[in-house]
Backbone bond lengths (Angstrom), bond angles and torsions (degrees), N, CA, C in turn:
res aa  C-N    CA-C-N  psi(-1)  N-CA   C-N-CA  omega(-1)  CA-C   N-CA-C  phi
1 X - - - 1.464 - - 1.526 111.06 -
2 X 1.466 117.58 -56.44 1.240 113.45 162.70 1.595 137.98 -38.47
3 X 1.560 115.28 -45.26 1.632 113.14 149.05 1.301 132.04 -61.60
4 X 1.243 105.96 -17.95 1.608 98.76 178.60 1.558 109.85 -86.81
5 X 1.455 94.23 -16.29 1.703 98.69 172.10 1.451 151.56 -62.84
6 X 1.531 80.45 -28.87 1.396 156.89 -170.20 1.923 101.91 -83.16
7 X 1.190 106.96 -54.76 1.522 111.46 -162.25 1.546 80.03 -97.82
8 X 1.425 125.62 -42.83 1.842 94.46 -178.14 1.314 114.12 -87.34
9 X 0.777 135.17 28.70 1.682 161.78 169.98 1.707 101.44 -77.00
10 X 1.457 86.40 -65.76 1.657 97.83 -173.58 1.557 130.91 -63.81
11 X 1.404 90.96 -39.25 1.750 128.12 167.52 2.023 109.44 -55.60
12 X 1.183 112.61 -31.21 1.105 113.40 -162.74 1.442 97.91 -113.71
13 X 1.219 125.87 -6.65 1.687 129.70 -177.14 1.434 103.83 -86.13
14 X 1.494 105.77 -63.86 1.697 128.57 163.68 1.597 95.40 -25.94
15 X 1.174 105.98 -88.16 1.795 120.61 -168.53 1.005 104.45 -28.54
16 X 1.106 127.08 -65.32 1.805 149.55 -160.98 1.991 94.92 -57.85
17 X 1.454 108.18 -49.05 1.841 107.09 174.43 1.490 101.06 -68.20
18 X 1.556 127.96 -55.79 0.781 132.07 -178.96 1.796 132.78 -24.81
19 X 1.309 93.07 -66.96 1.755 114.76 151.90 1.169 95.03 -30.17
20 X 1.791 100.78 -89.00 2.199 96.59 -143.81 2.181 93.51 -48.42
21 X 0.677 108.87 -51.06 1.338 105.95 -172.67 1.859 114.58 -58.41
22 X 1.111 104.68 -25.64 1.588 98.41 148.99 1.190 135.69 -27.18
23 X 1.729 81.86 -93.45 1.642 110.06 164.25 1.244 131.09 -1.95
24 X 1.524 107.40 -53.60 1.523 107.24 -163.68 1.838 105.10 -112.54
25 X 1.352 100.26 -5.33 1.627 118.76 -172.22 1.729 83.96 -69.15
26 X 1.388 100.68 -60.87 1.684 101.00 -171.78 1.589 125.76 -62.16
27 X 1.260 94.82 -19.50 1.828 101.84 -170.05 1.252 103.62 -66.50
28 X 2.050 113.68 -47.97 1.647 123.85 -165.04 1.947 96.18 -88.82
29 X 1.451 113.23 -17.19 1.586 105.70 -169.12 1.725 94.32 -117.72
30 X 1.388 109.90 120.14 1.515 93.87 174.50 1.722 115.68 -89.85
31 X 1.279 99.28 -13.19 1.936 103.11 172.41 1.330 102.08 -40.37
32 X 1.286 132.64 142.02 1.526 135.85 152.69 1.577 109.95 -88.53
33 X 0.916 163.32 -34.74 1.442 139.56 123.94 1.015 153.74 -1.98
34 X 1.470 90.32 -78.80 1.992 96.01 178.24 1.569 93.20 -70.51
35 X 1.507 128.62 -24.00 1.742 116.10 169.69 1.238 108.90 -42.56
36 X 1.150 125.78 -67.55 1.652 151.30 -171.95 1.645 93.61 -35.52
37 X 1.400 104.33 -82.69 1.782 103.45 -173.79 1.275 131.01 -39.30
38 X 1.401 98.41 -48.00 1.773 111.12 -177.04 1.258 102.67 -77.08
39 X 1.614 148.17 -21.13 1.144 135.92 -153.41 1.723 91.35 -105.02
40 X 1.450 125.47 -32.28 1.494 150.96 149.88 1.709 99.45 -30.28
41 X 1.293 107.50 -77.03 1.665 105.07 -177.25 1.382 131.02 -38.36
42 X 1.883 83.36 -54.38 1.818 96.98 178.21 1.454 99.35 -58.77
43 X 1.300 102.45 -60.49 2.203 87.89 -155.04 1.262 106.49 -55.31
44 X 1.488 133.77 -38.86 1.428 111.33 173.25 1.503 124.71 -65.20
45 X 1.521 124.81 -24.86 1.486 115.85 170.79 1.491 107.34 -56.67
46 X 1.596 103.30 -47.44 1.636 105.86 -166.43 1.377 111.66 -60.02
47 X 1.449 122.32 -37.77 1.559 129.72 -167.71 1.865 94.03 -70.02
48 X 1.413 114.10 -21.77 1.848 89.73 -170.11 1.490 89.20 -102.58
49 X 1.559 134.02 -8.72 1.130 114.24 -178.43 1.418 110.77 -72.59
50 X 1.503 104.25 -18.32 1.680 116.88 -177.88 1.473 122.14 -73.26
51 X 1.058 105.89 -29.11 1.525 144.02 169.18 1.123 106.33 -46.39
52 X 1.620 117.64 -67.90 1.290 121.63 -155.16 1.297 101.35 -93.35
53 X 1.202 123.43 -35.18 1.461 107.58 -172.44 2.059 111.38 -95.74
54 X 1.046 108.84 13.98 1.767 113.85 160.69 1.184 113.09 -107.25
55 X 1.195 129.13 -29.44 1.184 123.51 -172.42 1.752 133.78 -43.80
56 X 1.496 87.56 -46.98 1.530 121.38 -179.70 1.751 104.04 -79.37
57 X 1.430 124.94 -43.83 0.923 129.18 169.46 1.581 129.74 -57.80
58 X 1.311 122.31 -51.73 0.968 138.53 155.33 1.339 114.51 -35.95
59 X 1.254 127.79 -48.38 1.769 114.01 -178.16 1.545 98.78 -88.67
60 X 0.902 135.05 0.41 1.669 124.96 177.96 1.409 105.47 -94.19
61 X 1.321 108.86 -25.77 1.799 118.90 -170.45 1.790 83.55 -73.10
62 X 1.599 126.88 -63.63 1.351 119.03 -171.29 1.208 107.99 -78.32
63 X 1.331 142.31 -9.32 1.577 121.79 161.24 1.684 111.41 -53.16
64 X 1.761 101.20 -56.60 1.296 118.67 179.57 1.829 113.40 -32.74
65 X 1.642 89.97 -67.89 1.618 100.47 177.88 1.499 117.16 -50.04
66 X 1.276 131.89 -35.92 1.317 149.79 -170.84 1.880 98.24 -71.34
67 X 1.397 115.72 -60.17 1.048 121.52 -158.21 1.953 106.62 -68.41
68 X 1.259 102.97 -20.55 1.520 119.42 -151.17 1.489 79.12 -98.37
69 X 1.277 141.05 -39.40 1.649 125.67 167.63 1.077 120.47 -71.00
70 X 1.351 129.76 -14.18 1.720 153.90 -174.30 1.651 86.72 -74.89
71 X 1.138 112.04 -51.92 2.108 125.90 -164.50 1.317 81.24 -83.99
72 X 1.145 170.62 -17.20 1.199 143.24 -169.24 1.861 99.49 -109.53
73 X 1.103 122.03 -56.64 1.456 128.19 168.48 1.871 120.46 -37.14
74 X 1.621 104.29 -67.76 1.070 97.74 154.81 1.387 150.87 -56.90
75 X 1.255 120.36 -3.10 1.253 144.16 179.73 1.447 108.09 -89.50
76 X 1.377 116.12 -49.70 1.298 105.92 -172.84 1.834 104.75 -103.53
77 X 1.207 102.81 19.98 1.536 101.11 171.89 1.826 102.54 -99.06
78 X 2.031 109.82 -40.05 1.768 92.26 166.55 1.257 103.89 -77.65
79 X 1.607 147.42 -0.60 1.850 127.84 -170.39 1.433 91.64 -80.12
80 X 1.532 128.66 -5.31 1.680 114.27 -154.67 1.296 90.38 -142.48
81 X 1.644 120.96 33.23 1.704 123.28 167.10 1.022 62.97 -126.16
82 X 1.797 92.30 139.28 1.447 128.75 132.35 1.697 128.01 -41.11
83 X 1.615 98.11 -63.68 1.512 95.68 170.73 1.124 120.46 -77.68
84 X 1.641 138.57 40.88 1.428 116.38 173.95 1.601 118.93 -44.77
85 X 0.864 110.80 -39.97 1.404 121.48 -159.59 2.043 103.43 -51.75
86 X 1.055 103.11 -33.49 1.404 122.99 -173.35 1.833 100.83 -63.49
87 X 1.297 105.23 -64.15 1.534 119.91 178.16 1.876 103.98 -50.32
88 X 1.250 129.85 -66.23 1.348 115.32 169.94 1.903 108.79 -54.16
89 X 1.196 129.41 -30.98 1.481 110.80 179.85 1.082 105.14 -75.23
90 X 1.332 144.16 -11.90 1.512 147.39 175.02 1.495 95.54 -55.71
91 X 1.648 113.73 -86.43 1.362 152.03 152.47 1.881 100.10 -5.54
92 X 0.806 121.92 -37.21 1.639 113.24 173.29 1.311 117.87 -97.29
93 X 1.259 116.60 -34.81 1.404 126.40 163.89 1.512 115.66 -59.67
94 X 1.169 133.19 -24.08 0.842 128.11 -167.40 1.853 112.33 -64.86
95 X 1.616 97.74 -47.79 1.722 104.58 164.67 0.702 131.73 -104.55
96 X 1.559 117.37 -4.20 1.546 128.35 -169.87 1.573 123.94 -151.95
97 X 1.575 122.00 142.79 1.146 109.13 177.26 1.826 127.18 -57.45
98 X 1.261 111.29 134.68 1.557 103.61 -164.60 1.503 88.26 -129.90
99 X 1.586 104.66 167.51 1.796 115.98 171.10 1.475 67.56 -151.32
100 X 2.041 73.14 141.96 2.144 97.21 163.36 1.032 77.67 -120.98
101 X 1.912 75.94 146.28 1.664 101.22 151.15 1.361 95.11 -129.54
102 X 1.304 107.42 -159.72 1.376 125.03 -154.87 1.564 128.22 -42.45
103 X 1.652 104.74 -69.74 1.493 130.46 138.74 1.303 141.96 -93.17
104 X 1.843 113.53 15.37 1.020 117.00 168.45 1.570 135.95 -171.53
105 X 1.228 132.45 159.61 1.887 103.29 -158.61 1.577 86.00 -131.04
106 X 1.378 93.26 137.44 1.156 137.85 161.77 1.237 123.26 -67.09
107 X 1.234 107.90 110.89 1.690 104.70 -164.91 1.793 105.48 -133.81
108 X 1.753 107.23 105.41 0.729 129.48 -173.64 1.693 122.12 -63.06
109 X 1.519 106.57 134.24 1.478 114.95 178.01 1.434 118.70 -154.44
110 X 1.211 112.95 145.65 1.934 108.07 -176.03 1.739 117.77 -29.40
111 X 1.646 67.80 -78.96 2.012 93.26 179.52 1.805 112.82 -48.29
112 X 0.998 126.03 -8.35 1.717 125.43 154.25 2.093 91.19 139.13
113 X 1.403 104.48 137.68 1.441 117.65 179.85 1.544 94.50 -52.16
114 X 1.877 97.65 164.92 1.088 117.94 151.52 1.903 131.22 -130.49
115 X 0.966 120.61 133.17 1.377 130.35 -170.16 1.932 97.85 -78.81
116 X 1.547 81.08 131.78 1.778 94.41 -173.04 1.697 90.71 -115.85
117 X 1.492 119.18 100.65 1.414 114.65 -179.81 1.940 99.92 -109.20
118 X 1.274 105.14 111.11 1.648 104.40 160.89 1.742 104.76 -97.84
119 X 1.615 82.56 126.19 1.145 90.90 -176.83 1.905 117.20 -121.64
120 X 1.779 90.37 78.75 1.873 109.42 -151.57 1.797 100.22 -64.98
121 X 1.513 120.69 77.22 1.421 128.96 173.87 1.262 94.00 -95.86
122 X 1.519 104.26 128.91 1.846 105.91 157.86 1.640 98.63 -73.94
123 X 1.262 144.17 -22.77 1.173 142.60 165.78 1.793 130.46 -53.40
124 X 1.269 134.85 107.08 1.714 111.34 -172.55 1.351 120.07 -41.89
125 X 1.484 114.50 153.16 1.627 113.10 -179.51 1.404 89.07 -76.48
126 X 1.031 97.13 159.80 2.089 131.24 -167.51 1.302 104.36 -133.12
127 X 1.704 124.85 146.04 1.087 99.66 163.89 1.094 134.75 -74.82
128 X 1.601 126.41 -0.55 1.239 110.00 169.63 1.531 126.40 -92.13
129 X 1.269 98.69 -0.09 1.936 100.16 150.05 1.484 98.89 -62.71
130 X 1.298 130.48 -77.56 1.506 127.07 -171.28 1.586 123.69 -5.92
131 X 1.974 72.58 -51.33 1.884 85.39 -157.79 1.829 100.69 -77.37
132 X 1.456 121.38 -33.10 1.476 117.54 157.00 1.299 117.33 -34.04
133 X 1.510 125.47 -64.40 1.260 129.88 -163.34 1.565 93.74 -49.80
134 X 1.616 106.17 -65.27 1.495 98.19 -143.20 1.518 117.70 -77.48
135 X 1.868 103.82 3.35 1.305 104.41 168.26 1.576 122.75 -90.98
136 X 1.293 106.41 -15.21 1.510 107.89 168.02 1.537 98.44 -81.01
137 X 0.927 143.86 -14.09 1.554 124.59 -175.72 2.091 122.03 -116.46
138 X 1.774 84.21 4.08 1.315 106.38 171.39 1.380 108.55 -32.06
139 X 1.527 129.11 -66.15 1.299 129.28 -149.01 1.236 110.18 -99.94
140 X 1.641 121.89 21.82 1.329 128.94 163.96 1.708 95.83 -91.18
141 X 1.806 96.57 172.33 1.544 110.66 166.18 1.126 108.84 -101.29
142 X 1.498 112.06 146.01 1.667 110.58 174.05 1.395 108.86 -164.86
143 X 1.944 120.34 166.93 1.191 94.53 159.13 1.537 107.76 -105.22
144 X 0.843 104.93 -27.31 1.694 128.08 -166.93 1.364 118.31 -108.16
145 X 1.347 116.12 113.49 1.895 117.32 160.43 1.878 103.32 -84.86
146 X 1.291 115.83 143.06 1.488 131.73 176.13 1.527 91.66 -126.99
147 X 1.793 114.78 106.70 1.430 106.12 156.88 1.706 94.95 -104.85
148 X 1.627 97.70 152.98 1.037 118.08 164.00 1.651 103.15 -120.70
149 X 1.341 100.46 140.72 1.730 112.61 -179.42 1.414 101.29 -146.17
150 X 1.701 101.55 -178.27 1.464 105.61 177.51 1.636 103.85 -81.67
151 X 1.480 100.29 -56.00 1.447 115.43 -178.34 1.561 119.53 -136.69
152 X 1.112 112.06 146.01 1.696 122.77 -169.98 1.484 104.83 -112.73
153 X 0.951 110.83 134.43 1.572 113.10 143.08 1.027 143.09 -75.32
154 X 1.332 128.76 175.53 1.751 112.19 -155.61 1.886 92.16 -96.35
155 X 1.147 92.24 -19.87 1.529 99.69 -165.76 2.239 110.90 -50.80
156 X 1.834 88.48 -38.52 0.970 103.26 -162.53 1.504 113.34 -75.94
157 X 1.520 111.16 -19.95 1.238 126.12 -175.98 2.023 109.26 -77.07
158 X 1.440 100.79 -14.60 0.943 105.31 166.26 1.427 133.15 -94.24
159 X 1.150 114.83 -15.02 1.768 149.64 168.03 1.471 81.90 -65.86
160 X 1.171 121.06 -94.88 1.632 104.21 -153.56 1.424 124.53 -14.65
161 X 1.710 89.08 -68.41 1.835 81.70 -176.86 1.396 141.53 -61.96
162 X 1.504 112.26 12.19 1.343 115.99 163.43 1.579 111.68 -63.45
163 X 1.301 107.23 -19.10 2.098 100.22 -172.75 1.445 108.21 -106.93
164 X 1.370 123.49 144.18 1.357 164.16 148.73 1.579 99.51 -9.24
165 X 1.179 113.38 -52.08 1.825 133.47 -165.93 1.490 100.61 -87.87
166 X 1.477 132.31 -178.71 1.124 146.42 -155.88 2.000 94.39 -134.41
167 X 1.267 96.45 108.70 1.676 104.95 156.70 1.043 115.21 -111.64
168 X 1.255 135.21 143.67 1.865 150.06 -174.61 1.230 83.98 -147.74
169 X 1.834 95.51 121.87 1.198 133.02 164.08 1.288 127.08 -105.56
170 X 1.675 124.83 108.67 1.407 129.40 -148.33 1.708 101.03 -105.07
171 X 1.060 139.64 112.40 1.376 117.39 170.87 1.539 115.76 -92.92
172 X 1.253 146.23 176.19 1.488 143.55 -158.59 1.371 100.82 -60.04
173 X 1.259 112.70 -25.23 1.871 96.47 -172.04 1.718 109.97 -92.01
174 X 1.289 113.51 -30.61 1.260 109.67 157.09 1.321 143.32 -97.85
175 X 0.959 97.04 8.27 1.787 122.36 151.82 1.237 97.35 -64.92
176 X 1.535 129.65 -61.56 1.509 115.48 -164.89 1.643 113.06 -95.90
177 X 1.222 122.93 -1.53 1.363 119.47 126.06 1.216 144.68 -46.40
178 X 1.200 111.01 -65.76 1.524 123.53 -167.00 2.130 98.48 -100.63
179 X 0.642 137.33 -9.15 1.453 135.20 147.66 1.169 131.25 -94.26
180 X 1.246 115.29 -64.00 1.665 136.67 -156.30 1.916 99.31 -66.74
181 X 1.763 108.63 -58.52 1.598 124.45 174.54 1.472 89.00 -71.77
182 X 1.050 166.92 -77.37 1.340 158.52 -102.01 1.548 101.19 -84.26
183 X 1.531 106.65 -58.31 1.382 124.22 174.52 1.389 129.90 -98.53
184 X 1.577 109.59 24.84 0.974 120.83 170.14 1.411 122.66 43.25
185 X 1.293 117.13 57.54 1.778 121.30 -145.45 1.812 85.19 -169.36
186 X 1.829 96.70 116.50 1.271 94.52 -179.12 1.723 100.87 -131.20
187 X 1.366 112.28 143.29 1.277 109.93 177.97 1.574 116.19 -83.09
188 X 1.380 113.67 152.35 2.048 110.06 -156.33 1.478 90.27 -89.99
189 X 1.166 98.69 140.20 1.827 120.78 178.25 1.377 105.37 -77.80
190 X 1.724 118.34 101.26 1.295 100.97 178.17 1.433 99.02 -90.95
191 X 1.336 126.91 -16.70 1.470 112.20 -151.11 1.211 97.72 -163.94
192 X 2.101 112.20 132.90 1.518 99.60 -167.86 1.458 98.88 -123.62
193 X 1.594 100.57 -170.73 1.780 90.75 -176.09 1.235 102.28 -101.78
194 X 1.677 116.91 161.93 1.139 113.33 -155.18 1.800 94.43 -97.97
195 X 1.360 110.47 155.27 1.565 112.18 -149.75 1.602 82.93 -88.08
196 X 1.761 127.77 141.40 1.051 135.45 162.49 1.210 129.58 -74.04
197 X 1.537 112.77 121.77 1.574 104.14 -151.15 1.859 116.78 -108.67
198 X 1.693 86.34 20.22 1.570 117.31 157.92 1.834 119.37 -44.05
199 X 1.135 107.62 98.80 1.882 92.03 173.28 1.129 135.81 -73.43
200 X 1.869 118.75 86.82 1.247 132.11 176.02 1.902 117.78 -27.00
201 X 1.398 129.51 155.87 1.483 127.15 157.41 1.119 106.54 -34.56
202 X 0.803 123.87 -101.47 1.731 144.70 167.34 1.608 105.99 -1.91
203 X 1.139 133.40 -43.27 1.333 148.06 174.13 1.467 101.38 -69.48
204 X 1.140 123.54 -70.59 0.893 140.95 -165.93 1.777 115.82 -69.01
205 X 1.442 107.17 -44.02 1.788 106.80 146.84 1.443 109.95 -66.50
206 X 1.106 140.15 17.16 1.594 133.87 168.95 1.119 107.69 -133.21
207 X 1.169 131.35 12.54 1.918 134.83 157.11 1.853 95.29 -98.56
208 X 1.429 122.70 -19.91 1.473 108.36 -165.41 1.788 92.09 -88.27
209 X 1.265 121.08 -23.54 1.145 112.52 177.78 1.932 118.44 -118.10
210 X 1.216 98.11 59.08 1.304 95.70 -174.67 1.400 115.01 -100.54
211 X 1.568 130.37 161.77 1.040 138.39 -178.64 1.558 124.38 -24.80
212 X 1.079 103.83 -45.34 2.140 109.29 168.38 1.241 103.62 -43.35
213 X 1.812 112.54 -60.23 1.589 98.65 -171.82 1.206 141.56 -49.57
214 X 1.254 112.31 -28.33 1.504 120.95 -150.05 1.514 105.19 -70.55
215 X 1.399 125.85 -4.14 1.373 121.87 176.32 1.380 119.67 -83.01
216 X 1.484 95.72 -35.52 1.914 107.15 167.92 1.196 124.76 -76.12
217 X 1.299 113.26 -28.43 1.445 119.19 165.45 1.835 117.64 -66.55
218 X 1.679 112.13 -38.69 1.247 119.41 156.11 1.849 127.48 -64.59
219 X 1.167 102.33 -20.46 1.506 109.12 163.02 1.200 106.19 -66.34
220 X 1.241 109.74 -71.58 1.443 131.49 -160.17 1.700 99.51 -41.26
221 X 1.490 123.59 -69.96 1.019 124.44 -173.46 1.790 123.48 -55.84
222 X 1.248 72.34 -38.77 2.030 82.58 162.76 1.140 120.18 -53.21
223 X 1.530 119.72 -34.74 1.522 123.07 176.82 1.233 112.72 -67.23
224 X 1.255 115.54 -63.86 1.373 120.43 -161.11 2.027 99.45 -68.95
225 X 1.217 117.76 -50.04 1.530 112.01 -177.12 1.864 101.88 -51.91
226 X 1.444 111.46 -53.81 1.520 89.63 160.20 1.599 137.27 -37.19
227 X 1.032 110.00 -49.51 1.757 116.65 -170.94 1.623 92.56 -65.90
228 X 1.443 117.87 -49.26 1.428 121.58 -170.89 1.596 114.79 -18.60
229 X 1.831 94.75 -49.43 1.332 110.01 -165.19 1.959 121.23 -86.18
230 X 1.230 87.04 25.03 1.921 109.31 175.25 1.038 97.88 -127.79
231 X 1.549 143.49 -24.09 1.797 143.05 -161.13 1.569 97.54 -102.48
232 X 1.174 107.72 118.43 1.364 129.91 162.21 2.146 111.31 -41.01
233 X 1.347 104.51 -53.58 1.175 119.42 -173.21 2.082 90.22 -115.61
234 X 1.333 87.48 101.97 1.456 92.52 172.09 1.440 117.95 -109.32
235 X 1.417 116.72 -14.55 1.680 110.51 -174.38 1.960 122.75 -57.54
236 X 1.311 87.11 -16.22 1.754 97.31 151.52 1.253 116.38 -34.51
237 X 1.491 91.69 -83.20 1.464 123.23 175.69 1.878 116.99 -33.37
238 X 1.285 90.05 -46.72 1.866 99.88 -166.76 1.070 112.93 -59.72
239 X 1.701 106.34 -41.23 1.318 121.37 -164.21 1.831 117.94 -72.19
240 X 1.369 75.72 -50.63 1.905 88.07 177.69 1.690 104.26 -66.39
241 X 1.298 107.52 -44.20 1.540 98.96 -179.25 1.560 117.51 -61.01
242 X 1.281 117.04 -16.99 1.582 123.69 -156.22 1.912 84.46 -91.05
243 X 1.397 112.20 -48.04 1.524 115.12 -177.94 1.445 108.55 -52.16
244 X 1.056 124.88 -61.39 1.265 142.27 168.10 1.613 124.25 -34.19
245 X 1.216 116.63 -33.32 1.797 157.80 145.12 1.239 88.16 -32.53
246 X 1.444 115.22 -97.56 1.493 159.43 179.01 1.905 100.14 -12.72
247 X 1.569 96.79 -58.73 1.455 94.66 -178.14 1.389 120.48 -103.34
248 X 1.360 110.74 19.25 1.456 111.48 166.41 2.025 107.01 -106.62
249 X 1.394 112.47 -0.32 1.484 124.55 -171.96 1.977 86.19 -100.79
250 X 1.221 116.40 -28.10 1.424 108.84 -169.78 1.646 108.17 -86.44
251 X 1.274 98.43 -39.41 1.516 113.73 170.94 1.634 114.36 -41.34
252 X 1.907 97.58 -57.51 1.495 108.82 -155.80 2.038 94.66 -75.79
253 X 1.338 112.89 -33.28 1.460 106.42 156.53 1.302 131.67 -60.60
254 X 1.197 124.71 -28.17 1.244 130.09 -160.64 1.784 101.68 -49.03
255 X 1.531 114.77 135.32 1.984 105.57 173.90 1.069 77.07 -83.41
256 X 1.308 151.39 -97.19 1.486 167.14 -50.39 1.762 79.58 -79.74
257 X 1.391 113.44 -70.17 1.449 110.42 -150.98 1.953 116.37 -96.67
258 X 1.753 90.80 32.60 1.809 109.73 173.48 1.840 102.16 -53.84
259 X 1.591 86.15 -46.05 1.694 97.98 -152.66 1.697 104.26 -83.38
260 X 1.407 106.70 -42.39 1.663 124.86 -171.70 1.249 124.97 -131.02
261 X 1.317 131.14 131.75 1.473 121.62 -166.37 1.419 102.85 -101.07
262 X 1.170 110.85 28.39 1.758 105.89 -173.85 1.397 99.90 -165.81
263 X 1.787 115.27 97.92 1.393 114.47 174.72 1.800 125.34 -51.80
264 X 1.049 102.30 -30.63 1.234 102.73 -159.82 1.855 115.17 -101.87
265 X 1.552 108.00 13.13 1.088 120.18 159.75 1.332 138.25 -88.26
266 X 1.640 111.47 72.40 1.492 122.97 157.74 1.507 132.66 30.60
């Protein structure tokens, strides 16, 4: 059942290119035939050129999306441990000699240590968090400060370079890039955020074209490419029908409504 679902899946994607590429095959070719073939050729080249180049894209777009709720979960599961501090001394130990202290581990190296400060604010770092950090850790040696935060400001990125020394400023998503993946060391999700069940634009342009439509939009265009062929001056016709094409191919893509045919049901 699933392949056959599968094969009219495919049948109706094709068709759907097929059409808009009709449309205009017939307007400049008045043969009804050789329209048919050539407009036949194109949509299947176009449907595997489509093929090949989403395919690969598509799972990196949902790794991405996947990973970027992973950075938001984990983040607020160490901002709301007590012991974070423990979870980054894990995380340094793992390749390197480290000492914790209080709010921050020391992570030992020839060429001069570096200070690993997470600094888990649901608030953006400021520079005058900065200037806290680096005055409590003034009278250590180091070469390098590593803050990790949720979020930075731009302000702060400009604060750094007033000093002599090297600060790297990590915010939650590259924290779990550049630490968390690096060292293969992930902190446990106790607690996630709860998904906002607000309907974004984007949401909301993907409920106007969701899977229901695409049959009315295929009516629709059927009508008017019919009449085309009684109207002396049809590029009216072509155009609106080709749009109409357009949003029944966006529809029949649309994910939003794979899972649910009704965004806004709770």
């Amino acid at each position: 059942m699933q392949k056959i679902n599968y094969v009219l899946q495919a049948i109706l994607r094709i068709f759907l290119i097929f059409l808009f590429i009709f449309i205009w095959v017939k307007f400049f070719f008045k043969s009804f035939w050789p329209s048919i073939l050539l407009s036949v050729f194109f949509a299947i080249f176009i449907d595997l050129l489509i093929k090949i180049f989403t395919k690969k894209n598509q799972k990196v777009k949902q790794l991405k999306l996947k990973e970027k709720e992973e950075c938001e979960n984990m983040f607020l599961s160490l901002a709301t441990n007590s012991c974070h501090i423990d979870f980054f001394y894990k995380l340094a130990r793992t390749k390197h000699t480290a000492l914790k202290n209080k709010n921050f581990i020391r992570v030992k190296h020839d060429d001069g240590d570096v200070i690993l400060y997470p600094f888990l604010n649901f608030c953006s770092l400021q520079p005058n968090d900065l200037n806290q950090i680096i005055k409590s850790i003034k009278e250590k040696s180091f070469k390098k400060i590593v803050v990790c935060a949720g979020e930075i400001s731009k302000e702060s990125f400009i604060f750094v370079k007033n000093f002599d020394f090297e600060i790297v400023l990590l915010d939650k998503f590259e924290t779990y890039k550049q630490l968390y993946k690096n060292y293969n060391f992930f902190p446990e999700i106790t607690l996630t955020y709860k998904k906002d069940k607000k309907a974004t634009f984007k949401e909301i342009l993907a409920y106007s074209f969701n899977r229901k439509k695409t049959k009315s939009y295929i009516f629709s265009a059927f009508v008017l490419l019919f009449s085309s062929l009684f109207v002396p001056a049809s590029l009216y016709y072509c155009i609106i029908s080709s749009l109409l094409v357009v949003f029944a191919i966006i529809s029949f893509f649309n994910p939003f409504c794979k899972e649910s045919g009704n965004l806004f049901e709770l």
